[in-house]
N, C-alpha and C positions, 0 to 999 in steps of 0.2 A: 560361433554359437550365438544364438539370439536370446533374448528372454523380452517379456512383455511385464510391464506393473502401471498401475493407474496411479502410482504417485511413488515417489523418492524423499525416503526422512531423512540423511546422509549423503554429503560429497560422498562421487561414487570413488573407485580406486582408479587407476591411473590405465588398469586392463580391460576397465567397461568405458562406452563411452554411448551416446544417445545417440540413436541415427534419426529418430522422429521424433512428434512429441503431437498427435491427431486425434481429435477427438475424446480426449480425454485418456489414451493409450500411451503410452510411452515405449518403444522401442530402443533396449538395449543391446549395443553387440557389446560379446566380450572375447577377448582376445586368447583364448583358450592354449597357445600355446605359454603366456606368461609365467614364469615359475611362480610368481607372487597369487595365480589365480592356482596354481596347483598345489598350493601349501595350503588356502584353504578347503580345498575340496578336500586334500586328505582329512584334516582335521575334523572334519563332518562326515566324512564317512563311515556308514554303520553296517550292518547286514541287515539287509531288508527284506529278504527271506531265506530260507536255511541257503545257504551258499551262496547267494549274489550280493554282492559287496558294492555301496552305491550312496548316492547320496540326496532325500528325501530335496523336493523342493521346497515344502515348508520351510524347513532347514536351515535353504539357502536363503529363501527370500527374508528372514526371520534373521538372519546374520547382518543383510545387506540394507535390512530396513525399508524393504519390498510390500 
Protein backbone atom coordinates (compact mmCIF):
# COMPACT_ATOMS: atom_id res chain seq x y z
CA UNK A 1 0.00 0.00 0.00
CA UNK A 2 1.18 3.49 -0.72
CA UNK A 3 0.25 6.71 0.85
CA UNK A 4 1.33 10.18 -0.06
CA UNK A 5 1.79 13.34 2.77
CA UNK A 6 3.74 16.68 2.21
CA UNK A 7 5.35 16.46 5.43
CA UNK A 8 6.11 13.83 8.55
CA UNK A 9 5.77 15.17 12.25
CA UNK A 10 6.91 11.60 13.67
CA UNK A 11 9.66 8.67 13.26
CA UNK A 12 7.56 6.74 11.00
CA UNK A 13 7.01 2.76 12.44
CA UNK A 14 9.21 0.26 11.48
CA UNK A 15 6.16 -1.04 8.70
CA UNK A 16 6.18 2.35 6.66
CA UNK A 17 9.21 3.44 5.01
CA UNK A 18 9.77 6.56 2.33
CA UNK A 19 10.36 5.45 -1.17
CA UNK A 20 10.62 9.27 -2.52
CA UNK A 21 10.59 12.39 -1.16
CA UNK A 22 9.84 15.08 -4.87
CA UNK A 23 8.77 17.95 -5.08
CA UNK A 24 7.48 18.54 -1.91
CA UNK A 25 5.46 14.96 -1.89
CA UNK A 26 6.52 12.41 0.06
CA UNK A 27 5.91 8.72 -0.91
CA UNK A 28 5.27 6.23 1.75
CA UNK A 29 5.06 2.43 1.32
CA UNK A 30 3.77 0.49 3.98
CA UNK A 31 4.06 -2.85 4.63
CA UNK A 32 0.58 -3.86 5.08
CA UNK A 33 1.03 -7.47 5.78
CA UNK A 34 2.94 -6.24 9.31
CA UNK A 35 0.78 -7.19 12.43
CA UNK A 36 2.03 -4.06 14.12
CA UNK A 37 0.39 -2.09 10.94
CA UNK A 38 -2.90 -4.39 11.54
CA UNK A 39 -3.28 -3.50 15.16
CA UNK A 40 -3.53 -0.09 14.33
CA UNK A 41 -6.04 -0.22 11.61
CA UNK A 42 -8.17 -2.32 13.86
CA UNK A 43 -7.98 0.23 16.59
CA UNK A 44 -9.30 2.92 14.10
CA UNK A 45 -11.76 1.24 12.69
CA UNK A 46 -15.20 2.62 12.72
CA UNK A 47 -18.31 2.20 10.42
CA UNK A 48 -18.34 4.54 7.89
CA UNK A 49 -21.73 3.76 6.74
CA UNK A 50 -24.44 1.62 7.86
CA UNK A 51 -22.43 -1.82 7.28
CA UNK A 52 -18.88 -1.07 5.91
CA UNK A 53 -16.53 -1.32 8.44
CA UNK A 54 -13.20 0.81 7.47
CA UNK A 55 -11.05 3.15 8.30
CA UNK A 56 -11.24 7.05 7.64
CA UNK A 57 -7.94 8.47 6.24
CA UNK A 58 -8.15 11.52 8.28
CA UNK A 59 -7.84 9.06 10.97
CA UNK A 60 -4.90 7.63 9.88
CA UNK A 61 -3.11 10.31 8.75
CA UNK A 62 -4.21 12.25 12.15
CA UNK A 63 -2.47 9.05 14.09
CA UNK A 64 0.65 9.05 11.94
CA UNK A 65 1.11 12.66 12.14
CA UNK A 66 0.43 12.91 8.25
Amino acid sequence: MKLYAISILQPLPIWASIVSNKAGLIELEINDENPGFHSIIEKLSTEIEPVIIGVKASDLCTKWGL
